[in-house]
ZAMARGU-4260 file (C-alpha; in steps of 0.2 Angstrom, whole numbers, plus 5000, padded with zeros to 4 digits):
<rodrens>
0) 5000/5000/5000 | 5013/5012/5004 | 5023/5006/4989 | 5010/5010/4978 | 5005/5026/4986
5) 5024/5030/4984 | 5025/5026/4967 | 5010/5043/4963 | 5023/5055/4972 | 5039/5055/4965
10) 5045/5068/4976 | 5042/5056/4993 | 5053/5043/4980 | 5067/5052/4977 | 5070/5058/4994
15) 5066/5040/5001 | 5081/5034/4988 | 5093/5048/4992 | 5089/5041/5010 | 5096/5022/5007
20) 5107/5031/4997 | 5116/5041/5014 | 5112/5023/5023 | 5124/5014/5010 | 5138/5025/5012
25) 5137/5026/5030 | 5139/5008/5030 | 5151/5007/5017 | 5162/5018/5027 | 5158/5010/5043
30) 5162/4993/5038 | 5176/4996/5030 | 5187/4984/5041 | 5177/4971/5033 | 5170/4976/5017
35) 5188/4981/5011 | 5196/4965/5012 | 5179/4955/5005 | 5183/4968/4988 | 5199/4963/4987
40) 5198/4945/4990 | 5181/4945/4975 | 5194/4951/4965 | 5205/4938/4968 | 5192/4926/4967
45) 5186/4932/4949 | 5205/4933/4943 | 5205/4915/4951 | 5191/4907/4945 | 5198/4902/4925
50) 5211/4891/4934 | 5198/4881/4944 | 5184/4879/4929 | 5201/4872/4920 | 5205/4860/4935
55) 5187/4857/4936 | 5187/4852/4916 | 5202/4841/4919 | 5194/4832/4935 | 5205/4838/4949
60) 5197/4835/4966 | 5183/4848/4973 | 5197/4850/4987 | 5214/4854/4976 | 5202/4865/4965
65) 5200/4877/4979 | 5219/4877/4986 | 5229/4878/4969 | 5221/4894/4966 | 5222/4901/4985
70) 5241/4894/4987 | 5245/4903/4966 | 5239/4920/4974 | 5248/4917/4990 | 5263/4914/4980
75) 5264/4929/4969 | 5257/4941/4985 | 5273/4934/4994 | 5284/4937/4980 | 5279/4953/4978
80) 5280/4957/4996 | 5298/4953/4997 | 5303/4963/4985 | 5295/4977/4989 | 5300/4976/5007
85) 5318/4972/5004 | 5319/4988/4994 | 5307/4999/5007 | 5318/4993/5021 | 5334/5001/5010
90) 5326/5015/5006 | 5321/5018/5024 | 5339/5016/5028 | 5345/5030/5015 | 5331/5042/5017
95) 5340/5054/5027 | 5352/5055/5013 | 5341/5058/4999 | 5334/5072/5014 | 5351/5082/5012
100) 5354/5080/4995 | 5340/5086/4991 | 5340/5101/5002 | 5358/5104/4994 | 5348/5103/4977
105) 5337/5115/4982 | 5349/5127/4988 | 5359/5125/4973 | 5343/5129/4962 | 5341/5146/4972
110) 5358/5151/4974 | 5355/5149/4953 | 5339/5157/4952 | 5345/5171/4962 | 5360/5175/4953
115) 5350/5179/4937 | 5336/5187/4944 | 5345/5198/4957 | 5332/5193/4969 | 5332/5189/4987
120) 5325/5173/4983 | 5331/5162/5001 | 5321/5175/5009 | 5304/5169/5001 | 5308/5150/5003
125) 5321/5146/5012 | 5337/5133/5009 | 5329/5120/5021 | 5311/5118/5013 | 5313/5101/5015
130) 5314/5093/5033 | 5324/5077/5034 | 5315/5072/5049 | 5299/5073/5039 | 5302/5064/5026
135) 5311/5051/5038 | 5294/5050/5048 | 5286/5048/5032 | 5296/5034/5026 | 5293/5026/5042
140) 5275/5027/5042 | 5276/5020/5024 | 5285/5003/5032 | 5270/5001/5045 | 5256/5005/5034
145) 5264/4988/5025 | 5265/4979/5041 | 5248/4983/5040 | 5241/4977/5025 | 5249/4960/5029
150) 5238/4958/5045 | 5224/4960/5033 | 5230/4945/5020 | 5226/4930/5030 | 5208/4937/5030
155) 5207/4941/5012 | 5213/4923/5005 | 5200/4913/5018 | 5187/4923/5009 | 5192/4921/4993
160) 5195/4902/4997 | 5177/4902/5002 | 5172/4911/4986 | 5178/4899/4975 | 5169/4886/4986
165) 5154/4894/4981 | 5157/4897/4963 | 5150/4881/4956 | 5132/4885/4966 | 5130/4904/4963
170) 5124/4900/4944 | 5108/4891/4952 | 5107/4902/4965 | 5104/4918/4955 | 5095/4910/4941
175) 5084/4905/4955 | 5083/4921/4961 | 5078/4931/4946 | 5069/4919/4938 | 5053/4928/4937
180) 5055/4936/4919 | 5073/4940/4919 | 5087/4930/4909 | 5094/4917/4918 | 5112/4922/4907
185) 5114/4939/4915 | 5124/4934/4931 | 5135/4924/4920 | 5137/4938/4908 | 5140/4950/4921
190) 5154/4939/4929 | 5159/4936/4912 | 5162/4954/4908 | 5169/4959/4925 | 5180/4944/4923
195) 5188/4951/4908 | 5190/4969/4911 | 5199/4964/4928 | 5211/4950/4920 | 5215/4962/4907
200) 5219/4977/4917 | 5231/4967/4931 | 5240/4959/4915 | 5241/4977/4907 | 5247/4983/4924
205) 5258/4970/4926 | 5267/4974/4911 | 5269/4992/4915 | 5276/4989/4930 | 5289/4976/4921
210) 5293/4991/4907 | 5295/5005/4919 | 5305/4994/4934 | 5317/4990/4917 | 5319/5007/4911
215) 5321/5014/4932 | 5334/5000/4930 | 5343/5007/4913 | 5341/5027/4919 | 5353/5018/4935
220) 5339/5024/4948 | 5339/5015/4967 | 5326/5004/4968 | 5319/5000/4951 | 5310/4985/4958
225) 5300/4997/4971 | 5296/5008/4955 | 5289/4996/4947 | 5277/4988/4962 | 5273/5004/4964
230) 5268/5008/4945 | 5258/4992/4943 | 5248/4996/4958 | 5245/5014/4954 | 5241/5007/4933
235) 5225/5002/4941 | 5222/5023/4943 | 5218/5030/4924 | 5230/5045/4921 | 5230/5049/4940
240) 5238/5034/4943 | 5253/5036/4930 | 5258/5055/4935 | 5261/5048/4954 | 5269/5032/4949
245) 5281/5046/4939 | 5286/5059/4952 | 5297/5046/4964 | 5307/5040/4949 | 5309/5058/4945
250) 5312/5065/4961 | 5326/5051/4963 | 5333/5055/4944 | 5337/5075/4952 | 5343/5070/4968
255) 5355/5054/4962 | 5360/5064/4945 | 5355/5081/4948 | 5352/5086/4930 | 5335/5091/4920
260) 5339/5080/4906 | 5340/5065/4914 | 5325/5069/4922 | 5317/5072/4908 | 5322/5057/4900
265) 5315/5048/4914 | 5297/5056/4912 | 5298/5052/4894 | 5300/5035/4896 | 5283/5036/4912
270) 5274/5046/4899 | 5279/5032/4882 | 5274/5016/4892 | 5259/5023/4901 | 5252/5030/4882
275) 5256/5013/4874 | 5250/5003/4886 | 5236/5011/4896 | 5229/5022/4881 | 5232/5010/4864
280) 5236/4992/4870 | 5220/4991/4883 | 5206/4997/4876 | 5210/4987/4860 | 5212/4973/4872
285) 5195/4977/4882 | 5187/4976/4862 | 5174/4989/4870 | 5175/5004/4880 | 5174/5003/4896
290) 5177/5019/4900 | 5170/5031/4913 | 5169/5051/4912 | 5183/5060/4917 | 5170/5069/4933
295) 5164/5051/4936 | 5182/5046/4937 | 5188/5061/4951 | 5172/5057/4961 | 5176/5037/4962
300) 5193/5040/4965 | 5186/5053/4980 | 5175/5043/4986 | 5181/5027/4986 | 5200/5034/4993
305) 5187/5041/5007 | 5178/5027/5012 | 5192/5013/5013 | 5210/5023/5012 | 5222/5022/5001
310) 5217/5005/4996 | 5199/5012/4992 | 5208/5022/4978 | 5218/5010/4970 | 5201/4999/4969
315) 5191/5014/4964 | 5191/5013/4946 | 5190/4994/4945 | 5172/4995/4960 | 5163/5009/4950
320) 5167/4999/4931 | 5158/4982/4940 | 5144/4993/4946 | 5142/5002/4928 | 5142/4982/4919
325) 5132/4980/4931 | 5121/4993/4929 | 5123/4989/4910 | 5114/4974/4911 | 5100/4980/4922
330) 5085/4988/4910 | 5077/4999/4924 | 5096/5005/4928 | 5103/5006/4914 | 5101/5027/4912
335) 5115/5028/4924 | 5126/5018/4916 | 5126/5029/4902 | 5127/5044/4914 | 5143/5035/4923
340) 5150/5033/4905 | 5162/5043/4894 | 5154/5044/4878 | 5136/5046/4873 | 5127/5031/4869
345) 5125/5026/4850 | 5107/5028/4841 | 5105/5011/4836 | 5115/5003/4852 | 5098/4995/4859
350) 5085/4999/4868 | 5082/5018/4875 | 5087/5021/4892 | 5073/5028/4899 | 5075/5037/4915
355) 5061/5031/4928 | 5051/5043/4938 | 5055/5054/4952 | 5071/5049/4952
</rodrens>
């Protein structure tokens, strides 16, 4: 009845919607200490699931189906984990060097900069701008945020463990679910779609982070395998994600070489693997766009970075695309999927997207 009523003012809907709406982030936010580590392990999960239906087609136990997977993902976690912290463990140890020469850089830069402006330039910003003690503190706090995420990883593979247990049983599930006039094939073409924009992007990823630790290798940068980790992680950020991965390796390029053309030369190389890669090689590889606008972008890499940390905003972009397939392949919802994407939709791409009332 109230349904009903609700359904003859749209004003009453829209403010009850906006209402779950608030509910859902609070929650989201709230629950991040649980919710976070579920994302990452469905991730997992999805990334995982090719290799059991192939163990699965091949008649491996129900058992070994499950734990090949769980123990492949706890392989390459570990390996990446020891590279990375060997090299953070090293860079801790010579951060209060990179501190001074940097603040000799600076000064140098000034003393320049002075010198052809006649200016009292030191006056304005000072030859210790940059506090060693700061960036000590922060290199630090960088180590224990690590230590952190590995109190998470036991939880994350014991649900992804248990996602895969399930995987075999969610098919009937849903098509039990929605079998009152929708198609049975949508979770599985949802899951199908998800599947292939998330393998797609960690393999792109992954070889972006192979290209630029190589090239941070050949420009004789410290730490080229930390710079890579760092640029695969930060691949999963569109644009955003390639200028951050780029300012370390540059800032190390001035302070180990001290020169602009060296520099240069390493943003040049940031700028030629991320375009290649991230801008020609994936969206042939995706073979249709996925994309989201560039406002949609900023606001899921907010609000997703606000809700669950820095974690949050290296799975922004990867959260709001499964919510827009999703939306996709939702007819009452599919007006916001076009809303969420980057180009208009095209006049003969299907039905219109009618944009329901009161809402």
């Amino acid at each position: 009845m109230i349904l009903e009523e609700m359904e003859e003012q749209p004003g009453a809907r829209l403010l009850l919607n906006l209402a779950c709406a608030v509910v859902v982030v609070y929650g989201l936010r709230y629950a991040s200490a649980i919710l976070l580590p579920a994302a990452v392990a469905l991730f997992l999960a999805v990334l995982s699931l090719p290799i059991m239906l192939w163990l699965q087609r091949h008649r491996v136990p129900g058992l070994l189906r499950i734990v090949i997977p769980v123990v492949l993902n706890i392989a390459v976690f570990g390996l990446l984990v020891l590279l990375a912290t060997r090299s953070l463990v090293q860079f801790q140890g010579r951060v209060g060097v990179y501190a001074v020469e940097l603040q000799q850089l600076q000064a140098s830069w000034i003393q320049a900069l002075e010198a052809r402006t006649e200016l009292p330039v030191s006056t304005y910003i000072g030859t210790a701008f940059v506090d060693s003690s700061v960036v000590a503190n922060f290199a630090r706090g960088l180590v224990g945020r690590a230590a952190e995420l590995l109190g998470t990883t036991f939880l994350v593979f014991l649900i992804m463990a248990f996602m895969l247990s399930e995987a075999s049983v969610f098919p009937e599930k849903f098509r039990y679910i929605m079998r009152g006039g929708v198609p049975g094939g949508r979770p599985a073409k949802v899951v199908t779609e998800v599947q292939a924009y998330v393998g797609i992007k960690t393999v792109v990823s992954l070889a972006t982070g192979l290209l630029l630790g190589l090239w941070c290798w050949v420009m004789d940068l410290d730490f080229p395998v930390l710079l890579g980790v760092l640029a695969f992680l930060l691949h999963f950020i569109p644009t955003v994600g390639a200028i951050f991965a780029a300012v370390p390796a540059v800032m190390l390029s001035l302070i180990l070489v001290g020169t602009v053309g060296h520099a240069l030369a390493v943003a040049i190389g940031y700028a030629v693997v991320g375009t290649l890669l991230g801008h020609v090689l994936e969206p042939q590889l995706q073979g249709r766009q996925l994309g989201l606008s560039p406002l949609v972008l900023v606001l899921s890499l907010l609000f997703w970075g606000w809700a669950w940390g820095p974690m949050g905003a290296l799975l922004a972009v990867p959260l709001t695309v499964v919510v827009k397939i999703w939306l996709e392949n939702t007819p009452d919802l599919r007006w916001v999927a076009v809303l969420l994407d980057k180009a208009p939709p095209q006049p003969d791409s299907g039905a219109p997207h009618d944009v329901p009332s009161g809402v």
